[in-house]
C-alpha positions as CSV (number, residue, x, y, z in Angstrom):
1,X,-69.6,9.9,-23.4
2,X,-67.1,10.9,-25.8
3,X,-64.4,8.6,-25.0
4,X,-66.9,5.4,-25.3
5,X,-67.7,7.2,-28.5
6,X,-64.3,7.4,-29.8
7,X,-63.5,3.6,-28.8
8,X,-66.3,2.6,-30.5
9,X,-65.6,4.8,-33.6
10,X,-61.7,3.3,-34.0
11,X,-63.3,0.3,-33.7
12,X,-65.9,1.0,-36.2
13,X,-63.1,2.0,-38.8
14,X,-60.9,-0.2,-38.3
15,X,-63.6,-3.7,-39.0
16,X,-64.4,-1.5,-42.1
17,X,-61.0,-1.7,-43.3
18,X,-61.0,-5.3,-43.3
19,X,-64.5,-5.5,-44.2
20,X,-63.9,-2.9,-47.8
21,X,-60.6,-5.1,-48.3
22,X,-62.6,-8.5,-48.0
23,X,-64.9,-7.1,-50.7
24,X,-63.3,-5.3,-52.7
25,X,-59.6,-5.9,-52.6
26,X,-56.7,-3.3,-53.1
27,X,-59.3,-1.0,-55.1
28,X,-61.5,-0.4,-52.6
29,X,-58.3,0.1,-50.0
30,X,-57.5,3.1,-52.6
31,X,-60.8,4.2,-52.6
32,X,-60.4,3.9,-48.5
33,X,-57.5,6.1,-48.4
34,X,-59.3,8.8,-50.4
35,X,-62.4,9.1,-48.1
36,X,-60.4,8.7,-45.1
37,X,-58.2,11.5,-45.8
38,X,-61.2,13.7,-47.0
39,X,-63.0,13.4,-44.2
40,X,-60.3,13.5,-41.6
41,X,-59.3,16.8,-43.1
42,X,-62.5,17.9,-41.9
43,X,-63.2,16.4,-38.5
44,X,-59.7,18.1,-37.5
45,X,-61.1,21.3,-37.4
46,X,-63.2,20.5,-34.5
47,X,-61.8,19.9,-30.9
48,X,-63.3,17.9,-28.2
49,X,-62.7,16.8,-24.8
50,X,-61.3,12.9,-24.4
51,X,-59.7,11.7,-21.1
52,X,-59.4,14.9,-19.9
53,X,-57.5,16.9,-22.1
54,X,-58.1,18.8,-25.5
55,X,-57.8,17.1,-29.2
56,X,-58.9,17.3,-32.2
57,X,-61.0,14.6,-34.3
58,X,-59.8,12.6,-37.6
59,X,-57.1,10.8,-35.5
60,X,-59.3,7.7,-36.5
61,X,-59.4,8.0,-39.7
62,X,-55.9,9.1,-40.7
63,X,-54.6,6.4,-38.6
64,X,-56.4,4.0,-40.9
65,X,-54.7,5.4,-44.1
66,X,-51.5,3.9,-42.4
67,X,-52.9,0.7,-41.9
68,X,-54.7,0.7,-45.9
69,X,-50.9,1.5,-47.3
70,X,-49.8,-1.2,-44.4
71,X,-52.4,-3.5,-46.0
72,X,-51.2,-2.9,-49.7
73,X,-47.4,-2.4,-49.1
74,X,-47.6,-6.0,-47.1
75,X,-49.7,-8.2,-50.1
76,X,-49.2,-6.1,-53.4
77,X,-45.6,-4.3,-52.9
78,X,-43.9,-1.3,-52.3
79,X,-45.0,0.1,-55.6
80,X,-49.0,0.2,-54.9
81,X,-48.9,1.2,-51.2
82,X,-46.5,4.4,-53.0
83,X,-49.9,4.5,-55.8
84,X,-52.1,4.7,-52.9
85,X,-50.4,7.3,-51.3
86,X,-50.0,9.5,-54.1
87,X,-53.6,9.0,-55.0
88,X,-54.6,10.2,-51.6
89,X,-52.2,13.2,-52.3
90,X,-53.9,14.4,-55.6
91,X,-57.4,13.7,-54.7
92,X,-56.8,15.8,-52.1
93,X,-55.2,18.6,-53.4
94,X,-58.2,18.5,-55.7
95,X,-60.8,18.5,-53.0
96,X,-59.2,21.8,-51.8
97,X,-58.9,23.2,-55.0
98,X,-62.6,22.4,-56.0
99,X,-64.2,24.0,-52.3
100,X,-62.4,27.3,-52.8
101,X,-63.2,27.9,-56.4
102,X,-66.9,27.0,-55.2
103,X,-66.8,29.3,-52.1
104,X,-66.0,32.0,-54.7
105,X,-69.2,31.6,-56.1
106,X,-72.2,34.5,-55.6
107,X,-74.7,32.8,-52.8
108,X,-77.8,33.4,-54.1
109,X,-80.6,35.4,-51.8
110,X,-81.8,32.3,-50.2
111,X,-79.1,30.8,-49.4
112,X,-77.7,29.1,-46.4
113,X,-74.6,27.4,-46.7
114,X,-72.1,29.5,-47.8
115,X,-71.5,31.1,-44.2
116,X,-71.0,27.1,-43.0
117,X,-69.0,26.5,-45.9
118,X,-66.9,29.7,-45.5
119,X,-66.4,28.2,-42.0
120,X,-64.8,25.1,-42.3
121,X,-63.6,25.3,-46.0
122,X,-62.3,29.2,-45.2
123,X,-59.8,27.4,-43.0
124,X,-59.2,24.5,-45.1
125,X,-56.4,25.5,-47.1
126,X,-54.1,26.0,-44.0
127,X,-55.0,22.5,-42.9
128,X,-55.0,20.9,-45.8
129,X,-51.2,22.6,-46.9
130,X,-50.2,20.8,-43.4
131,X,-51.8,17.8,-44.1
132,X,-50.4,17.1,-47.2
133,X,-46.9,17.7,-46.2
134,X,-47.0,15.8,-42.9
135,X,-48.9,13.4,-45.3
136,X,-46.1,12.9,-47.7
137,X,-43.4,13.1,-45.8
138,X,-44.9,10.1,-43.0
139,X,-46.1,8.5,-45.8
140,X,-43.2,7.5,-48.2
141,X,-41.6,7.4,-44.8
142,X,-44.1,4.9,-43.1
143,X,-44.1,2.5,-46.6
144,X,-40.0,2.5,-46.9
145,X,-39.5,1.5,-42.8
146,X,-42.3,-0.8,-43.2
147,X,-40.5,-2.6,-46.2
148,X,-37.2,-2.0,-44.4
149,X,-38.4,-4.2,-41.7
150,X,-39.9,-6.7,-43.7
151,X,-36.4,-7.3,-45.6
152,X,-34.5,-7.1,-42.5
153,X,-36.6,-10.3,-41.3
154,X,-37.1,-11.9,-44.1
155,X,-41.0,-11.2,-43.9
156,X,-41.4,-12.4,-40.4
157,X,-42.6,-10.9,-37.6
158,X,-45.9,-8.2,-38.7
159,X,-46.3,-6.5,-36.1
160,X,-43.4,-5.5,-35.4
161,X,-43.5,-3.5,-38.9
162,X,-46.6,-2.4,-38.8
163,X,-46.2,-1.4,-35.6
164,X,-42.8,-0.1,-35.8
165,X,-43.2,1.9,-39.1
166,X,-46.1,3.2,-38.3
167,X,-45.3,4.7,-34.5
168,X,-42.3,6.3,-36.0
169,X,-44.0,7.8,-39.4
170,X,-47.2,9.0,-37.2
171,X,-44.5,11.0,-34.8
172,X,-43.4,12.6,-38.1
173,X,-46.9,13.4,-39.2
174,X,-48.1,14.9,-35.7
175,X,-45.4,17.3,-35.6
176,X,-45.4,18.5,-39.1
177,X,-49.2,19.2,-39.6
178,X,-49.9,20.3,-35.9
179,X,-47.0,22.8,-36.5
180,X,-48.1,24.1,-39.9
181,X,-51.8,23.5,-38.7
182,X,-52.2,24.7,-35.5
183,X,-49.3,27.6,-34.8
184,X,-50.3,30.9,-33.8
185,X,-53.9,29.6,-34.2
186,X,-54.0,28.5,-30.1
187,X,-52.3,29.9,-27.4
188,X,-49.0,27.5,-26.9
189,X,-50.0,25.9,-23.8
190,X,-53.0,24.3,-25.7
191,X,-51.0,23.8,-28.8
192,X,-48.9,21.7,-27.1
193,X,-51.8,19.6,-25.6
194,X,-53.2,19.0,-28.9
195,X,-50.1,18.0,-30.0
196,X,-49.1,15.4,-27.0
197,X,-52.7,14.5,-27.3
198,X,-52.9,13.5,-30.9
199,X,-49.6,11.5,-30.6
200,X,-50.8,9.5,-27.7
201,X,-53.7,8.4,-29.6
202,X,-52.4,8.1,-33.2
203,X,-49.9,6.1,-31.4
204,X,-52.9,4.1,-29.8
205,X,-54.3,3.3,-32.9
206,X,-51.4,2.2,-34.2
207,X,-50.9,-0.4,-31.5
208,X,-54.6,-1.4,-31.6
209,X,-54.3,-1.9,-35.4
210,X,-51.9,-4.7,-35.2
211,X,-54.8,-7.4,-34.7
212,X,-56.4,-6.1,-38.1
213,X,-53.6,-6.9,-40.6
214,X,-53.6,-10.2,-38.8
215,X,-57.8,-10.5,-39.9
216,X,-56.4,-8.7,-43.7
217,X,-53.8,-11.6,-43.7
218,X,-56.1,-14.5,-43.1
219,X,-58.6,-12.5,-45.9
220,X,-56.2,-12.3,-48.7
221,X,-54.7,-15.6,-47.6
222,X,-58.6,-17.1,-48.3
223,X,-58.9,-15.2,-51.4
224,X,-55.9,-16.4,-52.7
225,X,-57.0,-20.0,-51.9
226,X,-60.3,-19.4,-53.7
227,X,-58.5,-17.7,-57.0
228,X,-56.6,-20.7,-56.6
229,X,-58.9,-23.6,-57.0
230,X,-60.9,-21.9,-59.5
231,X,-58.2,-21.8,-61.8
């Protein structure tokens, strides 16, 4: 059950990619990055059982930031895959900052949420420190290999950059945030199964994103085409 229900969730995430680009260009890939990076922040404090061994969830949706930046870094430049990068950084620094100042709140009598919130947003500082330094280091990492490739070929060959950037810059990301993340919190054997386990499938995704800059290419190339005849 879970593993069809992962498949069909990268799948699901990845169309929407294409489908938020198709609509609403490089604005709503920035806006893309910023939900994804919220909300993966969250789904990795919960672990589940895929293929047989233990992981965490957000995989998904942080391997899509890398194919947003991909997607802006390839049609709009260097320069606004590094603005959608550090966009993601601030927004989420904010997000942490705005969750603890609210968990410092009084609850009053009635309440219910603040033992939830204590739960996963208690934690959430630890997680999100890792993530953003595993964020910014894979990052700026993942946007200057992909451009390194791209001048090395002379703009041919896309999947090789997109793949190749991104396999080496998700290796960097996996071992800084499960290291900051996840040490001392599980016993080693399993920290090093949640590590091996979210490399193998970041690096899945970023194989399987490959087809999806191909579907952005032939998107921007018929927006261009319609800008173009309307001028």
């Amino acid at each position: 059950m879970n593993e069809s229900l992962w498949l069909a969730f990268a799948a699901l995430d990845l169309v929407l990619v294409v489908a938020v680009f198709r609509f609403f260009g490089r604005v709503g890939l920035y806006g893309l990055i910023v939900f994804n990076l919220i909300v993966c922040n969250i789904q990795v404090l919960k672990t589940v059982e895929l293929f047989g061994v233990t992981t965490t969830l957000g995989n998904v949706l942080y391997a899509s930031v890398f194919l947003s930046t991909d997607i802006l870094g390839e049609f709009y430049g260097k320069e606004e895959a590094r603005r959608g990068v550090l966009l993601g950084f601030v927004i989420l620094v904010m997000t942490t900052v705005y969750m603890q100042i609210a968990l410092q709140f009084a609850p009053a009598a009635d309440d219910f949420a603040q033992p939830h919130l204590m739960a996963i947003f208690g934690f959430f500082p630890r997680v999100a420190l890792a993530s953003l330094a595993a964020y910014l280091i894979s990052q700026f990492h993942d946007v200057w290999a992909f451009h390194a490739l791209k001048d090395r070929f002379g703009g041919r060959h896309l999947w090789l950059r997109n793949c190749g950037s991104t396999l080496v810059s998700q290796t960097l990301d996996t071992l800084v945030f499960c290291t900051v993340a996840f040490w001392g919190v599980f016993e080693p054997p399993l920290f090093l199964e949640i590590m091996a386990t979210t490399l193998g499938m970041k690096a899945f995704m970023a194989l399987l994103d490959t087809p999806f800059i191909y579907w952005a290419r032939r998107v921007h190339k018929a927006a261009a085409a319609i800008d173009g005849s309307h001028a």
